[in-house]
Structure formats: structure tokens, C-alpha cells
C-alpha positions in Angstrom: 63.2 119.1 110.4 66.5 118.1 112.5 69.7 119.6 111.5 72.0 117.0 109.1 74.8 117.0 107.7 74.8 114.9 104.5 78.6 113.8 103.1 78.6 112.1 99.0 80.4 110.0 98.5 81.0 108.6 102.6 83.5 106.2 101.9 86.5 107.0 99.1 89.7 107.4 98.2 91.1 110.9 99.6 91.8 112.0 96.4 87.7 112.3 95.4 86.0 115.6 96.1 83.3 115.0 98.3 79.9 117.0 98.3 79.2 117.9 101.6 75.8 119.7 102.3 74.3 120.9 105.8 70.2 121.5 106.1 67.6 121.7 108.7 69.2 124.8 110.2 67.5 128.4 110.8 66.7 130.2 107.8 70.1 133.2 107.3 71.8 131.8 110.5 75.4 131.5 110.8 76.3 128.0 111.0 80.1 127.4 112.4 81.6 124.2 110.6 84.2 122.3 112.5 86.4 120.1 111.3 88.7 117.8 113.1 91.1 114.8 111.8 93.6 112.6 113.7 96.1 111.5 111.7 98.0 108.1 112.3 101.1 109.7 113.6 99.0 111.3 116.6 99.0 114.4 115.3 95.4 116.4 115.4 94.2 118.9 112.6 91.1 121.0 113.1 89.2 123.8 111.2 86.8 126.3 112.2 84.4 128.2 109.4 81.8 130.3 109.7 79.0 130.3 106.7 75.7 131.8 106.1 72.8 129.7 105.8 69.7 130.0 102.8 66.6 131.0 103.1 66.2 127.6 103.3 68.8 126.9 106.1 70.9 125.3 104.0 75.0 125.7 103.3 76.3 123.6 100.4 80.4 123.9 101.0 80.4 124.0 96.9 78.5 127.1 96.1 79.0 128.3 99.8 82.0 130.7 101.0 82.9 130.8 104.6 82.3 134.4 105.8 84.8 133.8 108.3 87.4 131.1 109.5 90.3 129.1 108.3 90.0 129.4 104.6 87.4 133.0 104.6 88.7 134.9 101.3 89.5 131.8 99.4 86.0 131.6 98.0 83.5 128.5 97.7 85.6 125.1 98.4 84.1 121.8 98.4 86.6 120.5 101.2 88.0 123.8 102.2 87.2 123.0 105.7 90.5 119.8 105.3 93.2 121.9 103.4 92.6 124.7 105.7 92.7 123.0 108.9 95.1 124.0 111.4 97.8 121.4 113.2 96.5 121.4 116.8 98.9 118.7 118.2 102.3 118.4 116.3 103.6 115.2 115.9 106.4 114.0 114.0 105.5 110.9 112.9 105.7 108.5 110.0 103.5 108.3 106.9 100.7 105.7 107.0 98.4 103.7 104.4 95.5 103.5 106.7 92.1 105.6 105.9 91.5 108.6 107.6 88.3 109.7 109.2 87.0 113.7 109.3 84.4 114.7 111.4 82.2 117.4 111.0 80.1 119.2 113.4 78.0 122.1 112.4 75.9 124.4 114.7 73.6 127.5 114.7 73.3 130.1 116.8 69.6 128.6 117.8 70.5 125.6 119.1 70.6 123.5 116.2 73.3 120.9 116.0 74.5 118.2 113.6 77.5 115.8 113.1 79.3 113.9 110.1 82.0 111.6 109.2 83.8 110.8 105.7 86.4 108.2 105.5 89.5 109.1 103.0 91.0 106.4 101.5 94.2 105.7 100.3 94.5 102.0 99.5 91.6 101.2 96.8 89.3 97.7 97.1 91.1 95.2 95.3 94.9 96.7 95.0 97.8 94.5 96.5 100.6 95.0 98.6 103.9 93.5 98.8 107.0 94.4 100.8 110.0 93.7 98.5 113.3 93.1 99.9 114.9 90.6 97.0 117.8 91.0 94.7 118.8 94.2 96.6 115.9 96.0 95.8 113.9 97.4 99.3 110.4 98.9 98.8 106.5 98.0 98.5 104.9 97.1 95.2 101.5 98.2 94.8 99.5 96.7 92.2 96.3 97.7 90.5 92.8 95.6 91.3 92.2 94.7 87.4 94.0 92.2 85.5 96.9 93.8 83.9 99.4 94.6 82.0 99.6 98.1 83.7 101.8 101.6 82.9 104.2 101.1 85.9 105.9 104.0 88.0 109.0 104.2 90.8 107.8 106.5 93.2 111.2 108.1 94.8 111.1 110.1 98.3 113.2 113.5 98.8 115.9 113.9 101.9 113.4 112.8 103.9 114.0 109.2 102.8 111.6 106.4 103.6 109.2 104.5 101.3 106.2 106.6 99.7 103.8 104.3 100.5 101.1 106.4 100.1 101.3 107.8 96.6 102.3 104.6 95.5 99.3 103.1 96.3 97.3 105.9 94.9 98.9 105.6 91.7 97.7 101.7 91.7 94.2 102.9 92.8 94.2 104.4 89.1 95.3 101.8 87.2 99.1 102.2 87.5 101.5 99.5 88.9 103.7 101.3 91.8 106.7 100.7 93.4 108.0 102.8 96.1 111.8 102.5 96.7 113.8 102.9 99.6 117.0 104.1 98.7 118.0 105.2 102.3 116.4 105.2 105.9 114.5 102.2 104.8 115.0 98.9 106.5 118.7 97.1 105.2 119.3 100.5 103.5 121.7 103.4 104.4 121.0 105.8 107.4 121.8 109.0 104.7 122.2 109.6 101.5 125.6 109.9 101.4 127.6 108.0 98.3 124.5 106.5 97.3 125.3 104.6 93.7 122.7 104.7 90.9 123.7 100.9 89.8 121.1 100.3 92.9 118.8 101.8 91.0 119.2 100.5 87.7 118.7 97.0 89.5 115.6 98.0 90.9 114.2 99.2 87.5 115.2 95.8 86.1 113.1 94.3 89.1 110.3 95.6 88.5 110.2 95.4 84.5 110.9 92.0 84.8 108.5 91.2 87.9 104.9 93.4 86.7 105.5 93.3 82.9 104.2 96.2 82.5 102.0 97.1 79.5 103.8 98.3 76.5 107.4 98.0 78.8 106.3 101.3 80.5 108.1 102.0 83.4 108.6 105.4 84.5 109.9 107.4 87.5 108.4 109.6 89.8 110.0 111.8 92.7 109.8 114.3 95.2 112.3 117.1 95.9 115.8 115.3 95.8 113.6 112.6 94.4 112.8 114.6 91.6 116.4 115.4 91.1 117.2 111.8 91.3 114.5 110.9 88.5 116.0 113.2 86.0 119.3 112.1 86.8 118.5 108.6 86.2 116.3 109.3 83.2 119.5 111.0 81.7 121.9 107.7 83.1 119.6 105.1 82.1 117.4 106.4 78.9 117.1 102.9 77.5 115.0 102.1 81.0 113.4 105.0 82.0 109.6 105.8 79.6 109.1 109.0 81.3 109.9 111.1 84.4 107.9 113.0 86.6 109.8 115.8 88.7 107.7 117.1 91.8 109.8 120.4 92.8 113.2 119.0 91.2 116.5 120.1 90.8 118.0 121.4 87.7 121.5 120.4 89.0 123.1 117.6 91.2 123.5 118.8 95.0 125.9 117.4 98.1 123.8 115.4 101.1 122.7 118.7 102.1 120.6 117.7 105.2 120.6 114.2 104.6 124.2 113.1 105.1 125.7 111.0 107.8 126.1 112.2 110.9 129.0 114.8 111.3 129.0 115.2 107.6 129.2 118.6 106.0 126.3 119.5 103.3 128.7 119.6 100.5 129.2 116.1 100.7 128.7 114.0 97.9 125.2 112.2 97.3 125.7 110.3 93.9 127.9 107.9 92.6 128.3 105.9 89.3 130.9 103.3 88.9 132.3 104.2 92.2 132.9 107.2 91.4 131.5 110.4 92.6 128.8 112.8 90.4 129.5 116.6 90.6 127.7 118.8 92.6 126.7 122.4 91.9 128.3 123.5 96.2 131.7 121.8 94.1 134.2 124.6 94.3 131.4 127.4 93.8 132.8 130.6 94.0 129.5 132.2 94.6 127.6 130.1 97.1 126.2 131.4 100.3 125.4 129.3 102.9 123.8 131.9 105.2 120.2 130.9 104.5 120.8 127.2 105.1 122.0 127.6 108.4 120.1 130.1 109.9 116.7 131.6 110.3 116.0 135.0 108.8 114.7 136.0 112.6 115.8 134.6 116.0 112.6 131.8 116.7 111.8 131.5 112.8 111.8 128.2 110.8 114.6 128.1 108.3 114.0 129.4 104.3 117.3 127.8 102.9 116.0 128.4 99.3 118.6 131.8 99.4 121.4 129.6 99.5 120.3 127.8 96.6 119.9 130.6 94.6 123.1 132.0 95.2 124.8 129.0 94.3 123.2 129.0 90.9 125.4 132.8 89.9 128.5 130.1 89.7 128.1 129.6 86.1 130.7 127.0 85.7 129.2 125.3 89.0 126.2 125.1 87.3 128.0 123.5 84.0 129.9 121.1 85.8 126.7 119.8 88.0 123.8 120.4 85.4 121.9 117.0 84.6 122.0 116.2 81.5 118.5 116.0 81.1 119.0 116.1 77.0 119.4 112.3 77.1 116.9 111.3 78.8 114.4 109.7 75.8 111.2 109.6 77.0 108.0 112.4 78.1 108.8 115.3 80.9 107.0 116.6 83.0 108.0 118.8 85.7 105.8 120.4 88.5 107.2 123.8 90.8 105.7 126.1 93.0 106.7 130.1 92.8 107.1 130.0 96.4 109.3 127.0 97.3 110.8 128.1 100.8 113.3 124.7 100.4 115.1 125.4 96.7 114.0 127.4 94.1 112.2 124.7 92.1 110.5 126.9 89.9 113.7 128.7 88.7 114.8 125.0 88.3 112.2 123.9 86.3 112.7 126.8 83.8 116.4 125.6 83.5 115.4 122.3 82.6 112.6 123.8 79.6 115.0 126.5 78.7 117.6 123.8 78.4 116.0 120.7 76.2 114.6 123.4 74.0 117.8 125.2 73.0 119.4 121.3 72.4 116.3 120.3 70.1 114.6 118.0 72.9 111.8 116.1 70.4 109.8 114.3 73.5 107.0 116.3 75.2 108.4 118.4 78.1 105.8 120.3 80.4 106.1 122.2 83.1 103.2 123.1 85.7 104.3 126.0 88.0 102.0 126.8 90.6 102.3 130.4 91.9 102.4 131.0 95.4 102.7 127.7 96.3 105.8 125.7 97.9 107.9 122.7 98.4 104.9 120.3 99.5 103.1 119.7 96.8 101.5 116.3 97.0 98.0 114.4 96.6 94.7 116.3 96.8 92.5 117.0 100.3 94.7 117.1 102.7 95.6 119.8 105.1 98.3 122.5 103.7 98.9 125.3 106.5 101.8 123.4 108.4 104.3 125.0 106.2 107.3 124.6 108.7 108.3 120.9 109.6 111.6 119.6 111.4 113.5 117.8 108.6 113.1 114.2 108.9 116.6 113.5 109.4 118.5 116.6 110.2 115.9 117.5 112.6 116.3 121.3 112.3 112.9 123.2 111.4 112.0 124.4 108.0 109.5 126.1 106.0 108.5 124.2 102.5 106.8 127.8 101.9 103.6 128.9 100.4 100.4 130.0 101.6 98.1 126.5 102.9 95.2 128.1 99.7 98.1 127.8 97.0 99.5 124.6 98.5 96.2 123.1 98.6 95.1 124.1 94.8 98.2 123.0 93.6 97.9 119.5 94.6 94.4 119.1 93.8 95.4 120.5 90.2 98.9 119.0 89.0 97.0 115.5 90.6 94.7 114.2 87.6 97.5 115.9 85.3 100.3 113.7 86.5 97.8 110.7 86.0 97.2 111.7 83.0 100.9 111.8 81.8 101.2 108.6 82.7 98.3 107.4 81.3 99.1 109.4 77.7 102.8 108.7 77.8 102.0 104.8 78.1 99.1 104.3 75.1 97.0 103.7 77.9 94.6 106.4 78.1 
């Protein structure tokens, strides 16, 4: 019998776990598994593992652990071989909606040979797509295949800005209506995030109420990073339109622009305004706040860990007062997701604010908060590569690491996945 490789399911969305299984190969040989992805910005990811075969000559990548390789030590994986591969050609590109294609090629010390391919999809059969650039409002509306009415969500990017096109149309594959707002470095939109108001964001929740109908009037809002800050914030602004929040790696308090200010502007600046006036900021006045780790490397040639500074600005307790998000009123479900190991702010530590908070003040909505040890700032969609740890920021341009090891990265996002789904699905009567 020829060497195969057999992939199940072939063809499906990137967030399905695939059962990938090699045969035909020499009884107890070691088989090296290599896998290689191009991504749509250019970049090029590839793994290397070595496993033993059965007595059978066969290696089932569920039951089987590599005894050597990219992801040797993290024990059976059923697409270990795609968190664990390795960025081979950097590029700093944008996000796309496009599938991706792994390839697999397995061989034995014999001779034996085989090859694969699995397509990951993010935009399911039957879900729509719309640009939206009306009544102010700039982003892409995703909407589910089935007829509705749908549990709708605002998916928010961090200081990256942009539109999170990508989650947005995996919330839709699921039965969720998604709109991904721009709110800066989105075409008509602000370069930064400087002064940006939250009446802009009020309109778009309006928007999209008023355009999906969602089921039940569910409409909540989920974010990354400053994103996740920014949901909070506008779940404690606007309770009467917000029907839960999600927080990926959030902030407990309001920050400046940080990296994403205009050009020549210094971190502290100001990032939020209502009414035209402009929200405090935990950097306001703080008489404890270190900006060492946020400007430089702890080693000459090291990416940046800037989560230090953050810290240090959080023993200004009166900072802290004065900036703290007043997550009390926000009348709807929480839940909040952290990793122990967050190289960009310590999200964790925030998260526990925010619980430690809405318990002592009597919250009565359901609050939960998944912390993921070891793992860092990227926490995103399941089965995709997790060791590229350090990234330039996408508008500052300086290099930083997100922290966390690419094994507690990569469970963290298949875990917290179905669980946010799930919230949504719970918190709107539709599950």
C-alpha cells in the first residue's frame, strides 16, 4: 500500500478541527510532517514534526505526539503542526477574508512519501457581505446564510485600527449578524485615534439595530485590546444600546493614544471624547507612571514588553479613580477574556479589576472572566499559527512582543472560541 495522507473534513471553516491521519508508511518508522501555509499578505509559515509510526505504519495527529519538532512536549494535537508553525518570510501585511490552503507532506526514512492539502475557511457558503459607508458609519456587515432575525455583534479592532473582517464573518458563519467598524485607519476615517468621539459610535449602533433587526433587539459589542477597552466604555456610555460586551484582553481604565496617535503626538494624548469633551486617562497627572518599558527594549536588539509601564501606572490610585470605566452601568452580560502573559498591558490584572469591581457595587448581570495562563495579547480564532509573538505595531511601526508561549496562545484561542459564541448565543435567547 502507497503512503497517504487522508485530511476530514477537506474543505471548512478554519475554526473546525480537522482529523488528519497518515498510513501506508513502514511499520515504527519516523515519519517527519511538514507543514507549510502562505498567507495572503505574502508571508510563509512552516512546521517541521517528527512522529513515530504503528505497527501499522500509521500516525493519527489526534492520538499521536510529535517526538520531536515544532510543538514536541505539547502532547497529541489534532492541528498542532498549524499553531506551531514557524514565520519563515515576515510580511507585514493586511488581514484578508480569502481561504487559506495548508499543505502537508509526510515522509519516512524508507522512501515513502505522501502529500495533502486542507482549505480553511473563513467566509461560510451562503453569508453576505456588504461594505457600509452610509450615515457616517464605515465598516462591512456580514450576515448569516439563514433567514433571520439574528443576535447581532460590533466587532471593534485594538490600536491597530482597520476593519475585523475576519472575525466578523466568522461570527456570521455561526449564526450571528456582524458588523466590523472602522473607527480609524479605515477608508474616510481618521489616520489615529486621537480625539475619537463615542457619538460616532452610538450612530453606528443605531445603524445597525435599525438596518438587521436583530432578534430579540440584540446587539452587542465585541473588541480587541483598546477595542476591548472601547466596548466597556461604551457598554457603560450607552447601556440602553449595548445587550452585552465581550472584552478580548481589555482595559480596566481609559488610556491616551498610546501608539496610535497622530504623528508627533505624545502617548499621553487623549483618545476619547464625549460631547466634545475629552474622557480621562489613567497617564492623566499620574504620579507613579513609568514610561521606561514603553520606550525601550529590556535588551539592545529585543522587541519591546511595554506591559511594565502599564503596571506602574496602575500604583496611582487616584489615576486609576479618575480613569476607571464605569463598567457598573453597563446593563447587560460580561464577559471578559485575558492571558497571564500579556507582554502589551496587563490584561489579566485588568480583568480582575473589572470582576473585583461589579462585585463589590452589587453587579446583578452575569460577569465572566476566562484567563488563560501563559498566554498573551493575541488571542484570536482557533488553528492558526501562534509563535510570532513580536510584530511591528501597525501604526507606530516599532516592534513588540504580544507575549506568551505559541502552545498557550494557541489553546487559548481554540478554548475562549466556542465560549464567546456561546455568550452570545445564551445572552440573546438564542441558544
Amino acid at each position: 500500500m502507497s503512503a497517504r495522507i487522508e485530511v476530514t473534513p477537506r474543505v471548512a471553516l478554519i475554526d473546525v478541527a480537522r482529523a488528519i491521519q497518515l498510513s501506508g508508511f513502514a511499520p515504527r518508522a519516523e515519519v517527519d510532517v511538514i507543514a507549510r501555509q502562505r498567507q495572503h499578505d505574502g508571508s510563509e509559515w512552516e512546521s517541521v514534526n517528527r512522529f513515530i509510526a504503528d505497527e501499522s505504519g500509521t500516525v493519527d495527529l489526534r492520538t499521536a505526539a510529535p517526538v520531536s519538532g515544532d510543538y514536541a512536549g505539547s502532547g497529541a494535537q489534532a492541528l498542532g503542526i498549524v499553531w506551531s508553525m514557524r514565520c519563515v518570510k515576515e510580511v507585514a501585511g493586511a488581514d484578508s477574508i480569502e481561504p487559506l490552503q495548508v499543505d502537508i507532506d509526510a515522509r519516512d526514512a524508507h522512501g515513502a512519501t505522501a502529500h495533502a492539502s486542507f482549505v480553511q475557511q473563513i467566509v461560510a457558503e451562503g453569508v453576505t457581505r456588504r461594505e457600509v459607508r452610509e450615515h457616517g458609519v464605515v465598516g462591512t456587515l456580514f450576515l448569516p446564510a439563514a433567514p433571520g432575525p439574528h443576535p447581532a455583534v460590533v466587532v471593534l479592532n485594538g490600536s491597530g485600527g482597520g476593519i475585523n473582517e475576519p472575525r466578523a464573518a466568522l461570527y456570521a458563519a455561526h449564526g450571528i449578524a456582524a458588523l466590523a467598524l472602522g473607527y480609524f485607519k479605515a477608508p474616510g476615517l481618521p489616520p489615529a485615534i486621537s480625539r475619537t468621539p463615542l457619538e460616532y459610535f452610538a450612530q453606528a449602533l443605531d445603524w445597525l439595530r435599525q438596518t438587521v433587526q436583530p432578534r430579540n433587539g440584540f446587539v452587542a459589542l465585541a473588541g480587541q485590546s483598546r477595542g476591548g477597552e472601547l466596548a466597556l466604555l461604551l457598554g457603560a456610555t450607552y447601556p440602553e444600546r449595548v445587550s452585552a460586551v465581550i472584552g478580548y484582553v481589555p482595559s480596566a481604565v481609559l488610556h491616551g493614544t498610546l501608539r496610535a496617535g497622530a504623528v508627533g503626538e505624545a502617548p499621553d494624548a487623549v483618545a476619547w471624547t464625549l460631547d466634545g469633551h475629552a474622557l480621562p486617562h489613567v497617564w492623566n497627572d499620574n504620579r507613579h507612571a513609568d514610561w521606561s518599558a514603553f520606550r525601550h527594549p529590556p535588551a539592545p536588539g529585543e522587541p519591546i514588553r511595554q506591559a511594565p509601564a502599564f503596571v506602574s501606572a496602575l500604583d496611582d490610585a487616584d489615576a486609576v479613580a479618575r480613569s476607571r470605566i464605569a463598567v457598573e452601568r453597563i446593563a447587560a452580560p460580561i464577559l471578559l477574556i485575558s492571558g497571564t502573559d500579556d507582554g502589551f498591558w496587563p490584561s489579566s490584572r485588568y480583568a480582575d479589576m473589572i470582576v473585583d469591581d461589579l462585585q463589590r457595587r452589587g453587579f446583578t448581570h452575569p460577569v465572566e472572566h476566562l484567563r488563560y495562563e501563559g498566554a498573551g495579547h493575541s488571542i484570536l480564532f482557533p488553528h492558526v499559527p501562534t509563535t510570532l509573538v513580536a510584530r511591528p505595531h501597525p501604526v507606530a511601526g516599532v516592534r513588540i512582543t504580544a507575549g506568551g508561549t505559541a502552545a498557550a496562545n494557541a489553546h487559548a484561542n481554540e478554548a475562549s472560541w466556542p465560549r464567546v459564541l456561546d455568550f452570545i448565543k445564551t445572552a440573546s435567547g438564542a441558544a
